[in-house]
N, C-alpha and C positions, 0 to 999 in steps of 0.2 A: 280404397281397394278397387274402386272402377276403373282408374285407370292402370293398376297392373291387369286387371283381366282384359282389358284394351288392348293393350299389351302385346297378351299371351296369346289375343286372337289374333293378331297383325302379323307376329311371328311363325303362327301356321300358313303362310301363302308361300311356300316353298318349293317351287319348279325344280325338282332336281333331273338333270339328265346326262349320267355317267360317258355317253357314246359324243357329247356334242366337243367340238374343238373351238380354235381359233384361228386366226388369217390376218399375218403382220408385217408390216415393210414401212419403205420410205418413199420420198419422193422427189426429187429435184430436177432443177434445172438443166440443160446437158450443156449448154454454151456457158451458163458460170458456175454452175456444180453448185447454185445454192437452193437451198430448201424451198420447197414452193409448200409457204401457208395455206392452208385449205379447200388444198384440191378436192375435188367429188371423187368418194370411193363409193363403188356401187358393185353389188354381188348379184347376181342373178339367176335363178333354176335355169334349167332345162328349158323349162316353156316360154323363157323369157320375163319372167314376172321378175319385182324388184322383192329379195329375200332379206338381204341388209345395206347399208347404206351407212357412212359414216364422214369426217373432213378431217384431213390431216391436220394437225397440231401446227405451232410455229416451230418447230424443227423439222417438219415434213411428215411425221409420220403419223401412219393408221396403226390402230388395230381391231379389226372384227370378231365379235365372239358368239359364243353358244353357236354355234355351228354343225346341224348334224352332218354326218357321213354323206358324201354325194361327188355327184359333177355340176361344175358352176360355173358360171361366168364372171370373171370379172374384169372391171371397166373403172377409168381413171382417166377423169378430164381434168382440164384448166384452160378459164379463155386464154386465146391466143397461142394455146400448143393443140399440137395432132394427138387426138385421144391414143391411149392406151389399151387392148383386151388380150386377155390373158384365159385362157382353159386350163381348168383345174379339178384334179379328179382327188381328194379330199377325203382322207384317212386316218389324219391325225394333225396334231399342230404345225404350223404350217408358216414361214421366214420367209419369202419370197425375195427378202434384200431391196438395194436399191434400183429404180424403175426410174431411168431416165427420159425426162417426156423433150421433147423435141418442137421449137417454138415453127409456131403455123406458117407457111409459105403463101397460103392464100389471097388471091389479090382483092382490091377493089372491086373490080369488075365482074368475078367470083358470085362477092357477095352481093353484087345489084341483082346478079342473074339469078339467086337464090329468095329475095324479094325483102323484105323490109324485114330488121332487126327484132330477137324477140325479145320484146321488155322485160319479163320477172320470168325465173325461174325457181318454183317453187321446191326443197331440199325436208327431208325431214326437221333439219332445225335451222333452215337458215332458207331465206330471201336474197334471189342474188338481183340487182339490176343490172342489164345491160345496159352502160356508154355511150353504147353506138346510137340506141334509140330515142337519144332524145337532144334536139336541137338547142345549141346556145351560141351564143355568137361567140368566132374567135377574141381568145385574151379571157375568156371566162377563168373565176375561182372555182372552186367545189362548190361553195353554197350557189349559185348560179345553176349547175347541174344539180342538185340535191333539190333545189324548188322544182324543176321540171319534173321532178317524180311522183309518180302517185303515191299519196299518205304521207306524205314530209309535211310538216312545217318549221318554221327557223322564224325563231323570236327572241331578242335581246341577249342574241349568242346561243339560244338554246335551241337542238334541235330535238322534234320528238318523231318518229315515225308511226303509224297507223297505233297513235294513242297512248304510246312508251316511251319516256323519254331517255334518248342518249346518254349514258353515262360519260362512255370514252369513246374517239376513234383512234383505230389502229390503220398503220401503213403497211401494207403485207404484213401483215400480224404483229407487227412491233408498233411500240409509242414512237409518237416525234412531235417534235416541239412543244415538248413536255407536256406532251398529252392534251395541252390546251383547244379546247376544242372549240372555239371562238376564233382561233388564232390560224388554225388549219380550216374554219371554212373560208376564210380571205385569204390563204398564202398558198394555199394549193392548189396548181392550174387544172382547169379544165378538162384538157388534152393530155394530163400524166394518168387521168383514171381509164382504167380498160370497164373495171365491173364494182358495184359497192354492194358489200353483202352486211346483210342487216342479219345478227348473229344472238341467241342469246343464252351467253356463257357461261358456262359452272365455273365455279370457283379454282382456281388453283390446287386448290389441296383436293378437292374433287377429280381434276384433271389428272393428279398426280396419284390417288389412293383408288381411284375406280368406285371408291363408295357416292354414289348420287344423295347431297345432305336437302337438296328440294331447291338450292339457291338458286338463281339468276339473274345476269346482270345485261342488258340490252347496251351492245356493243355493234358497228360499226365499221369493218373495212374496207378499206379501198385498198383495192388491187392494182397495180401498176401496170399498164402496158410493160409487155415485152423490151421493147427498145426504150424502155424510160426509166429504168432500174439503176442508172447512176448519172448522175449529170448534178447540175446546181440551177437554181430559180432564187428570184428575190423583185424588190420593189424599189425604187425611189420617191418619196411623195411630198408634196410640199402643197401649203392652201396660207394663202392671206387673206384678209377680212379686216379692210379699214373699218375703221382706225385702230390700229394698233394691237388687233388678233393674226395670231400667225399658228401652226402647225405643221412640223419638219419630223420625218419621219424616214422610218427605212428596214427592210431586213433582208435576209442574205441568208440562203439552206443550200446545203450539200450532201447527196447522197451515194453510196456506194453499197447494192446489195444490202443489208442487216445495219451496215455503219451509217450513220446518222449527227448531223452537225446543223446545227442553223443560231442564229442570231439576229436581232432584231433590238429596238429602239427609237425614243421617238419627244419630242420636245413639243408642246405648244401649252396655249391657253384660250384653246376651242372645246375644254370640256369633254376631251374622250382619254378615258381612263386607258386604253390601249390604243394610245394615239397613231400608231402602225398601219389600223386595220378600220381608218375611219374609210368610209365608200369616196371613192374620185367619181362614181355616176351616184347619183341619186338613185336610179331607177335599183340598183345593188343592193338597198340597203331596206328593209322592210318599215313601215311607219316607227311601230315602237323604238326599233333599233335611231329612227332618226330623234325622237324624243328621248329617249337615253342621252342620245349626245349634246341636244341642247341643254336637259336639264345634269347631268353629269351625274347620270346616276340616282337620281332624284337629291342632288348632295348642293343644289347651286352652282354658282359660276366660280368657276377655279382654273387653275392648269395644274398641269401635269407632265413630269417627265420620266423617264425610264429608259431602264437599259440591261438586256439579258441575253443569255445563251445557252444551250444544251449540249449535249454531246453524248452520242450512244455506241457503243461500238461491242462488235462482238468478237474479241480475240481467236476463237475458237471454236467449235461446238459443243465443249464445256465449259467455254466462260466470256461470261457480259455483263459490261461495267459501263452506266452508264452515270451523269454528274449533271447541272444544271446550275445558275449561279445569275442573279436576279439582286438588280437596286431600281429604285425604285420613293418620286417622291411628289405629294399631292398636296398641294392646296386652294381649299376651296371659302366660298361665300354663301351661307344659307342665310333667305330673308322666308320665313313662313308667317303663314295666316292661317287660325284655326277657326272655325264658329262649333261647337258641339251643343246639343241640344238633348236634355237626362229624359229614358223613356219608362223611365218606371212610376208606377202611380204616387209614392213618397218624393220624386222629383218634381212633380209637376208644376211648370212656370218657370223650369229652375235650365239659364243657359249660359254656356262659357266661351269668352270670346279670349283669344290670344295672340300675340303679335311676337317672334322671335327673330333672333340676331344672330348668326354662329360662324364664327370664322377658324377653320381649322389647316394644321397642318403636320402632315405627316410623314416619314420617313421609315422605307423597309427595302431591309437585306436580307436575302435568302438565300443558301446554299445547300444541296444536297449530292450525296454519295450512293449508288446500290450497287452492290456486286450480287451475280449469282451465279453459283457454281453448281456445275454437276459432272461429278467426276465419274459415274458411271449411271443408267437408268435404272440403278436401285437408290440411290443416294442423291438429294437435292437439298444446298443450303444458299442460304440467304442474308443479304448484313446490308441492312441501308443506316445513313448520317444522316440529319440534318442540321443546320444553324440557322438561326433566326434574329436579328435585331431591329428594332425597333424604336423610334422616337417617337412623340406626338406631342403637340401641343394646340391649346384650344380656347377660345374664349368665347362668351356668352352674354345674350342677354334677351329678357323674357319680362314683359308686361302682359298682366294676364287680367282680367276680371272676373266675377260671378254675377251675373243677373237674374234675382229672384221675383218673379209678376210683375217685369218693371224697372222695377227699383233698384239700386247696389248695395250689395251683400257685401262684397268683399275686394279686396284689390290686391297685386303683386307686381312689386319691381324687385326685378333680379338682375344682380350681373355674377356673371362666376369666371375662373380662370382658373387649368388645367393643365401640368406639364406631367409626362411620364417616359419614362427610360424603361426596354423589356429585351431579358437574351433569354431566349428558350434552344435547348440543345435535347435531338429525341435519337433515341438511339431503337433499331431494331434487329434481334436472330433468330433467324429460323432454320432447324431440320428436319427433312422426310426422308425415311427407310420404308422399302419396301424387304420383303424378310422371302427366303424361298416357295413361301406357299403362297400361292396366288390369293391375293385381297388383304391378305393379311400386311398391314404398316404402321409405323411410328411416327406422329408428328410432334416437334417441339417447338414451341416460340417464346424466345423472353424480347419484351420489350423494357423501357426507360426515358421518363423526360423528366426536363426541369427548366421550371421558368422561373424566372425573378423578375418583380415589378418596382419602380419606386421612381419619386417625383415628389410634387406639389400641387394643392390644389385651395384654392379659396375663394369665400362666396361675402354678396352684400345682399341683403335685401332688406325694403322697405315693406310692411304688411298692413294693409287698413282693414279693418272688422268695424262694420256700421253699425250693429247690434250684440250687446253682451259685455259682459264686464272686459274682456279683453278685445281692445280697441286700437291698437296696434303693435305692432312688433319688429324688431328693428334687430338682422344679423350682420354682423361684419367676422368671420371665424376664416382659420386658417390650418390646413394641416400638412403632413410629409404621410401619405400611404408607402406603406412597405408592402408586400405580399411574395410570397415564395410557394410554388407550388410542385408537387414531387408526385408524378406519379408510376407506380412499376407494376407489370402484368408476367405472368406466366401461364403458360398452358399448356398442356400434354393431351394427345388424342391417339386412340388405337381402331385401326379398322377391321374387322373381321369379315371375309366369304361366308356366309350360311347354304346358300346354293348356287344356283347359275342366273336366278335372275336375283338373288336378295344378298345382302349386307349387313351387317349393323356396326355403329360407331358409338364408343363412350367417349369421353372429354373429361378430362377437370381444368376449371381454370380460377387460378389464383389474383384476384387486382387489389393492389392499397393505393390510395388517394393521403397526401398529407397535405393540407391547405393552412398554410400559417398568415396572417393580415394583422396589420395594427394601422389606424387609424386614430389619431387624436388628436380633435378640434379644440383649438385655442381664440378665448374668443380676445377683440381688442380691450384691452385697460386703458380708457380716457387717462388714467392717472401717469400712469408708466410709459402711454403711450408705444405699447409694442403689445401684441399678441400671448397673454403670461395666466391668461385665464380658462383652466380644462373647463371643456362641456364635458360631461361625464355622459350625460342622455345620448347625448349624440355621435359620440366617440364611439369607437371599436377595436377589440384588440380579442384575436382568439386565436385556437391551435383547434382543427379541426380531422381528424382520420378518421378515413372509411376503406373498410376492410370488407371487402365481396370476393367471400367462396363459393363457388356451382359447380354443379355436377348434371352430366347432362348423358340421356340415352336417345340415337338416334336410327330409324331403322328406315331402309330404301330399299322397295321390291317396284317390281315391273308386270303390270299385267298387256299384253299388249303392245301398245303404243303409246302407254299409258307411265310414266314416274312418279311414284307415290312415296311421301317420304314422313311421317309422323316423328313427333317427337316427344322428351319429357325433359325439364329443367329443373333442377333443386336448387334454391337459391336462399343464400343465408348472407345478411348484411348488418354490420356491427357500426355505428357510427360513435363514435367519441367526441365530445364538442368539449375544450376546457377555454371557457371564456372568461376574460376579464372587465371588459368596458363592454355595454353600457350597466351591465350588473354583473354580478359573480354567477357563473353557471358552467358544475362540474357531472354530465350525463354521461350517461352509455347507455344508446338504444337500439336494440337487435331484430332485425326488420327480415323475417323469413315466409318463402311460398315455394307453391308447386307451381311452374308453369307448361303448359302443352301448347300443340302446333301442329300443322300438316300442312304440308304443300301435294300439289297434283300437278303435273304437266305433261303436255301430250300435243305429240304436232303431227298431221300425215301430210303426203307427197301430192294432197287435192286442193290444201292449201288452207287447211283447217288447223288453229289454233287453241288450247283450251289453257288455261292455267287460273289454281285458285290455291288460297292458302288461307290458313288462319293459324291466328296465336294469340295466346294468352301470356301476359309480360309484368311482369311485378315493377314497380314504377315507384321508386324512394326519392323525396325531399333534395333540394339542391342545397349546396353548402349556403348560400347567402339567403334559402328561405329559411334556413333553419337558426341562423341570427337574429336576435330582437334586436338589431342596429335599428335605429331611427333614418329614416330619408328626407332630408326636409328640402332638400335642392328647388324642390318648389312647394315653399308655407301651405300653399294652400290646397294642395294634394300631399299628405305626408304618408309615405308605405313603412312598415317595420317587419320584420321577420318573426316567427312561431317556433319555438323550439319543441313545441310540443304535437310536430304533424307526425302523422302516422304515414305506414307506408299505403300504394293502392293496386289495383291492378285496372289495365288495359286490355280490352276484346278488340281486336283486329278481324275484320272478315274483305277478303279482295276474292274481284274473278273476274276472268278477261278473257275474251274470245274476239276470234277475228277469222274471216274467212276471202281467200281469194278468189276471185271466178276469172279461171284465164280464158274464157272466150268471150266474155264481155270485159275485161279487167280494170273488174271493179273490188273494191277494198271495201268491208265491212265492221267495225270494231265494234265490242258491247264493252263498257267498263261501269264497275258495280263493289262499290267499296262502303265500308260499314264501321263504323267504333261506337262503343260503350266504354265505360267506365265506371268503375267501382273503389270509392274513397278517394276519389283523387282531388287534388288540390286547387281553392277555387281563391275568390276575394272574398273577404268578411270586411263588410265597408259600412263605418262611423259618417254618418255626418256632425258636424258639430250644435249645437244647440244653447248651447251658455253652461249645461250642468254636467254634460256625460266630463268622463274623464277617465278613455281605456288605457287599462298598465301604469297608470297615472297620469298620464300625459294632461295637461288641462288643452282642449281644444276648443278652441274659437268658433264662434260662431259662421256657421257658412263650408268650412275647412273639412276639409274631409280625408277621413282616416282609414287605411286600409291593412291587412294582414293577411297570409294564408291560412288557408283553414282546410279539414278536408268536409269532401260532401259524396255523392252519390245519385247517380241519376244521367249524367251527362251521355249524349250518345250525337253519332250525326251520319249521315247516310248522303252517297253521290251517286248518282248516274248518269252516264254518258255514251250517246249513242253519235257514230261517224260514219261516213261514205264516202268515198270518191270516186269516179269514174270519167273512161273518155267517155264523148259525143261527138257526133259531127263528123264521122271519118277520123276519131281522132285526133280531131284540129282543136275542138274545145277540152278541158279538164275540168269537171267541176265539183266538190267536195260541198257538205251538208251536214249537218250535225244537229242535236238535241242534248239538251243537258236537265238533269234535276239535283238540286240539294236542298238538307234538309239537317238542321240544327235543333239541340234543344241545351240552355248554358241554364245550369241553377248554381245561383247567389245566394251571400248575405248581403242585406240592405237595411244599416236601422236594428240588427237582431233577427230581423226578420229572413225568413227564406224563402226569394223569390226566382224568378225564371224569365227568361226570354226562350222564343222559340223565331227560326227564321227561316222563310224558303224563299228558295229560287227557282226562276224557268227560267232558260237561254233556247235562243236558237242562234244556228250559225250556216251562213251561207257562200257558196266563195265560186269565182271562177275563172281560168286564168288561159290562155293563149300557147298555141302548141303546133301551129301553122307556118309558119316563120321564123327565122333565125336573127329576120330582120325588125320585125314585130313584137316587142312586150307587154302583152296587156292583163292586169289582174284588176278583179276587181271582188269586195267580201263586205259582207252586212253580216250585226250580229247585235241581237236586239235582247235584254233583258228586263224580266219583272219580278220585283224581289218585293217579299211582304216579311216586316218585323212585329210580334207581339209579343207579349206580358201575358205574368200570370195572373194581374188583379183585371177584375173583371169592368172595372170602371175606366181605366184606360185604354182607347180605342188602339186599333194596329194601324200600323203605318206603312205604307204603302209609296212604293216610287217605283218610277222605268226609267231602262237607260238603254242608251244603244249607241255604236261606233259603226260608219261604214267608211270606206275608204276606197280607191283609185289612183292604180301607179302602173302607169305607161314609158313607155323607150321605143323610138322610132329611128333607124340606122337607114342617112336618108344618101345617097349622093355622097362619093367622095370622101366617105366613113365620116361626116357629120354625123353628127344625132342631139337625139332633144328626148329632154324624160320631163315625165311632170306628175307629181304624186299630190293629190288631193284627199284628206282627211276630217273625216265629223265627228264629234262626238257629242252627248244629248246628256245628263243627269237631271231627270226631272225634283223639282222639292216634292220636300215630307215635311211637314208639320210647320214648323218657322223658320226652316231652312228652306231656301231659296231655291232655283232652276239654276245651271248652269251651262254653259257649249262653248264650244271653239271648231272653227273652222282654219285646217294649214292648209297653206298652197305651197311646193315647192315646186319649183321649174329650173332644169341649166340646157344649157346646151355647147357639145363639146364634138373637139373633129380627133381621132387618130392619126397618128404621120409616122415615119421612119419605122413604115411594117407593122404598123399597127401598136408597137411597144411604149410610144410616146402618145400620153394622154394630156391634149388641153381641155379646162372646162370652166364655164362660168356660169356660178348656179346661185341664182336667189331663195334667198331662205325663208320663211314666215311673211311670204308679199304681203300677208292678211292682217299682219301684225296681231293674231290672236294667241301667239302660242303663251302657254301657260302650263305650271305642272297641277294642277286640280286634281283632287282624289275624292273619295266617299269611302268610308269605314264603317264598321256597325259591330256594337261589341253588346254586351248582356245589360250592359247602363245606360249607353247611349248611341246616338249617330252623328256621326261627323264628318265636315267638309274640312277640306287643307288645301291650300295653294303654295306654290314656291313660288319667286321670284326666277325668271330663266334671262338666259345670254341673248339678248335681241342684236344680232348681227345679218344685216340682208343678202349683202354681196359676198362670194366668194370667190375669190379666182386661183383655180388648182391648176395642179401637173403631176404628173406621175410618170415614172418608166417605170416597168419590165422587162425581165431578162432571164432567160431561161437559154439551158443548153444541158438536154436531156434527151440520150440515148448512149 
């Protein structure tokens, strides 16, 4: 009953005010009549204060509401057009029509006399950068300009701004190049962006029903210059690297206003999975991003080729169709090295060393369809295809040991081989009505997929046990996996007005899951000499359906400046398991809760950020944990599945704030994010002994046995504190940070119920160059100290530091020479019998421009230091662990690239 009277009090915050109006138009371009995405609408009293404020949609339009009775102003910009204002004396609702803005005449010369460019412009929801003010050398991409900005960073394709990371970016409010946002910060010049506005969007159905459901998503545009709105850009690139490395690459866009084309592809075996968009300077590419490419991903040394396209266009101003169509084929060479070392008090003495082999390869085809329609601004539908196929194949092999005080415990030689074939086909439709009363709408969506799996797959392994009556073990098994998976959703939502600032939305939504698999292991018959013998233990064969109904009430009022949106979820889930192999098991277990939520968000025009949220989530069992299949791919770790796990629930707490100061312009972020958990599912882990023997299984001595189980208790806690700011006349930029986390993981070990708990401290330091166009210099430290412990009071915590600091320079000297040179440290101190580790990379090229800058030569030595290496550290509730990979050691490389661009 709490939370209906929660409820009922949420529901009394009702602003009703019968006198208030609205204020609605368009906006476009007057030279191409096309829609200008997210112009600045601003309304203003009398006195000049700002009253509302809003940014047109990607079809150009606004509209302003709750509006009393008055005289106003309003005002409608876009860089690069002559603003717009308009006097308006305001009686009742109010169509203004289309507002044709008129692109800016103003010169150069203009804006020297007018003084230096203003960086950010702070918008009730959105951050715009100005272009102008920030220097990069001609021939730049995006991500070149997006690092000159305060509160960017850009790592391994991912960008996150003042603490949020990017989901998507849009092009004047449209996808391009399929949204791939790795691929638009390399292929997009420089010189096409006028302003990038950092945006964070409500949802579609939000956009379309008026009801605010609390969501957002951190998006991303860039605004085109005025005379840069149709034209085509692209790349030629090529790198050799004796003996016998090469990478050929290239892609090709074309735009026109809203229509949208680009293609791209690219052949080598230098390890870059989007071999396109490897850097021709060094100085382009951020450290990690260079360690990605040497180690491919952390996948080893392989190639790679590829080859795709998109196409977006908008027929109309009711309908856009856009399609996308993607091959693509990978293979690689993993050589890893593991040492882990068990920190729990029943471990003690107890370490595993590993040595692996894996060579894969892969093949995918991808294709997709979206139309959407809107044949009038009541009515919005939606129909996307896609197809997907798949190959893979893979082979393996794995020497492993266990070393207990010393001594050997246990041993594994493994080799396995892996062929699979997969077509999955996903279909989706949607419709929104909006009905004559304002707020009031209909949403519909049914989706549909289906994948099919099948292949071959067989394993050998050798197993030696030094202690216990079983003393080795010897598999040679082979099988054909089938698997077919179906899954269909539907959903229905209605929104309703309650007043001028609140809403409410109910939902129902329907999803079935049917997972069907059969696996079964055939072991070799010396007699027969073929494969004719079932493993029954180890086999699998089930029909699995799950069927999740919810019902869901959501309500969004406005106090303020303030978006409040609480929620309540009913969730009921039926799961069906009819198995056959490895035993007979015919269940149906019905797994139902209440769950709650609220979001809060609130932004002003001083540059204040606020947003927090919480939800409570009911969290049920995966299909493969809910199978007692046996795993034995490696003897000496064997996992099996519980069919008897319960459902659990998950506490989410997030909160973010950030604040701008535009006369010092500096960036502030707090982020403060929190989970608990209740019954959720952990590991219950056997070690072997010579007598246990769980489910029956007889388990060897040393081997270790694990399952899901549920438990309770788990929770973990982050916080993150950031800055950036100019210095210096803003010549220097420098960013600063603090971080804390804090873990708590409970186990089974043995029966028993144990724990680890884990913290961290980071600092993060950085600072980067903003004087020169001619000049690149970054430079960033970031040093950690992490302590691991147990719950038994006899094993001590364990304790290590690490730290990374780095330096990556570009000097554009004479003659468009240049020389870059990126220098990188990294430090992992040991813990307990595990070792210290470092590497130090030096790279340096040096390269000249010729034929207008479009033609790039460059010769760039790779790893002079010969340290690279892919090294990691892990830490889980059992133990900690070091890994290394084998990487591509290639010194020299000698590039070229053109560009070509012809855009206005």
């Amino acid at each position: 009953m709490k939370y209906f009277y929660l409820f009922l009090f949420l529901l009394s915050f009702q602003f009703l005010n019968a006198q208030d109006f609205k204020i609605e138009g368009e906006v476009k371009d007057s030279t191409s009549s096309e829609p200008l995405s997210y112009a600045n609408v601003i309304l203003k009293t009398p006195s000049d204060s700002i009253f509302r404020s809003d940014v047109t949609d990607d079809k150009g339009k606004f509209e302003l509401t709750k509006i009393p009775s008055g005289n106003y102003t309003l005002s409608i910009s876009f860089v690069g057009f002559n603003p717009y204002t308009q006097e308006l004396k305001l009686e009742k609702d109010l169509d203004i029509g289309t507002i044709m803005l008129q692109e800016s005449t103003t010169t150069l010369g203009e804006l020297t006399i007018e003084g230096a460019a203003v960086e950010v412009i702070v918008k009730e929801d959105t951050l715009e950068y100005n272009a102008a003010a920030f220097k990069v050398p001609e021939g730049s991409e995006l991500e070149e300009l997006l690092k000159k900005m305060p509160g960017v960073e850009i790592k391994d394709g991912s960008l996150t701004i003042n603490g949020k990371k990017i989901e998507k970016i849009l092009v004047d409010g449209k996808p391009f190049f399929n949204a791939n946002i790795a691929t638009l910060l390399k292929e997009l010049p420089a010189d096409f962006v006028k302003q990038i506005q950092v945006i964070d969007q409500k949802s579609e159905e939000a956009e379309f029903t008026g009801h605010d459901d609390g969501k957002r998503t951190p998006v991303v545009n860039v605004v085109s210059k005025p005379d840069k709105k149709k034209g085509y850009f692209g790349s030629l690139r090529g790198t050799i690297s004796p003996p016998g490395r090469y990478d050929a690459s290239g892609s090709f866009s074309y735009l026109k206003g809203k229509n949208r084309y680009s293609l791209n592809g690219g052949w080598n075996n230098l390890n870059s999975a989007n071999s396109f968009s490897i850097p021709m300077e060094i100085s382009s590419a951020d450290v990690s991003r260079l360690l990605m490419m040497q180690a491919g991903g952390a996948s080893g040394i392989g190639s790679q080729q590829n080859l795709g396209g998109s196409y977006s266009v908008e027929v109309n101003e009711k309908l856009e169709i856009s399609t996308s169509l993607r091959w693509s084929n990978n293979n690689s060479l993993s050589q890893t090295d593991i040492s882990r070392e068990y920190i729990q008090s029943s471990d003690e003495g107890r370490i595993y060393n590993e040595q692996s082999e894996r060579e894969r390869d892969n093949t995918n085809v991808t294709g997709s369809l979206s139309i959407r329609y809107e044949p009038s601004k009541n009515n919005q539908y939606s129909f996307s295809q896609s197809v997907s196929s798949a190959s893979s194949l893979s082979t393996n092999w794995k020497k492993g040991e266990t070393i207990l005080n010393g001594g050997l415990l246990n041993s594994t030689d493994n080799r396995g081989y892996m062929e699979n074939e997969r077509l999955g086909l996903d279909t989706r439709f949607g419709w929104r009505h909006k009905f004559a009363k304002e707020g009031r709408t209909l949403s519909l969506s049914f989706s549909n997929s289906h994948n099919k799996t099948d292949g071959a797959d067989s394993v050998k392994s050798e197993n030696i046990f030094t202690d216990g009556p079983i003393q080795q073990q010897i598999f040679d098994q082979v099988s054909k996996p089938d698997n077919m998976a179906i899954n269909r959703s539907f959903s229905v939502a209605v929104t309703e007005k309650i007043g001028e600032n609140s809403s409410l939305k109910l939902g129902y939504q329907n999803q079935m899951e049917e997972d069907k698999s059969e696996q079964l292991l055939y072991d070799f018959d010396p007699q027969t000499q073929g494969y004719t013998d079932l493993d029954p233990v180890r086999s699998s064969q089930y029909v699995l359906k799950n069927k999740n109904n919810s019902l869901s009430l959501n309500y969004g009022f406005k106090i303020k400046k303030y978006s409040i949106s609480p929620r309540l979820t009913y969730q009921n889930i039926l799961i069906k398991n009819d198995q056959v192999y490895p035993r007979v098991v015919d269940t149906e277990n019905s797994f139902s809760g209440l769950n709650t939520g609220f979001s809060i968000y609130g932004r002003s025009e001083k540059g204040k950020q606020l947003q927090m949220s919480f939800s409570r989530s009911m969290t049920v069992p995966r299909a493969e944990q809910l199978q007692d299949v046996l795993d034995n791919s490696n003897p000496l770790f064997l996992r099996q599945g519980n069919p008897d796990l319960k459902s659990g629930f998950s506490n989410n707490l997030m909160m973010y704030y950030m604040l701008y100061n535009e006369e010092s312009k500096q960036y502030t972020s707090i982020q403060i994010s929190a989970r608990s958990s209740e019954n959720a599912t952990t590991n219950y882990t056997i070690v072997g002994d010579g007598t246990n023997s769980p489910n029956g299984l007889v388990l060897p001595v040393g081997a270790r046995y694990s399952r899901p189980v549920n438990v309770s208790g788990g929770k973990s806690v982050n916080v993150n504190i950031s800055s950036s700011k100019r210095i210096l006349k803003d010549d220097i930029g420098i960013n600063y940070g603090l971080s804390f986390d804090y873990a708590f993981n409970p186990q089974y070990l043995n029966e028993q119920l144990q724990s680890s708990e884990t913290l961290g401290y980071s600092l993060g330091l950085g600072a980067a160059s903003h004087f020169s166009e001619k000049l690149d210099l970054n430079l960033s430290f970031a040093p950690r100290y992490s302590t691991v412990s147990n719950s038994s009071p006899e094993e001590p915590s364990n304790n290590y530091f690490s730290w990374t600091g780095s330096f990556r320079g570009k000097w554009v000297i004479a003659e468009e020479f240049y020389i870059t040179s990126n220098l990188v440290y990294s430090y992992n101190g040991g813990v307990g019998n595990l070792g210290s580790f470092d590497r130090l990379l030096w790279t340096a090229s040096l390269g000249k421009k010729i034929l207008n800058k479009k033609l790039d030569l460059n010769i760039m030595a790779n790893d002079i230091l010969r340290q690279a290496s892919d090294q990691d550290r892990s830490i889980s509730a059992e133990y900690i662990e070091n890994s290394s990979t084998a990487l591509l050691r290639q010194v020299f490389r000698i590039s070229i690239s053109y560009k070509f661009n012809k855009l206005g």
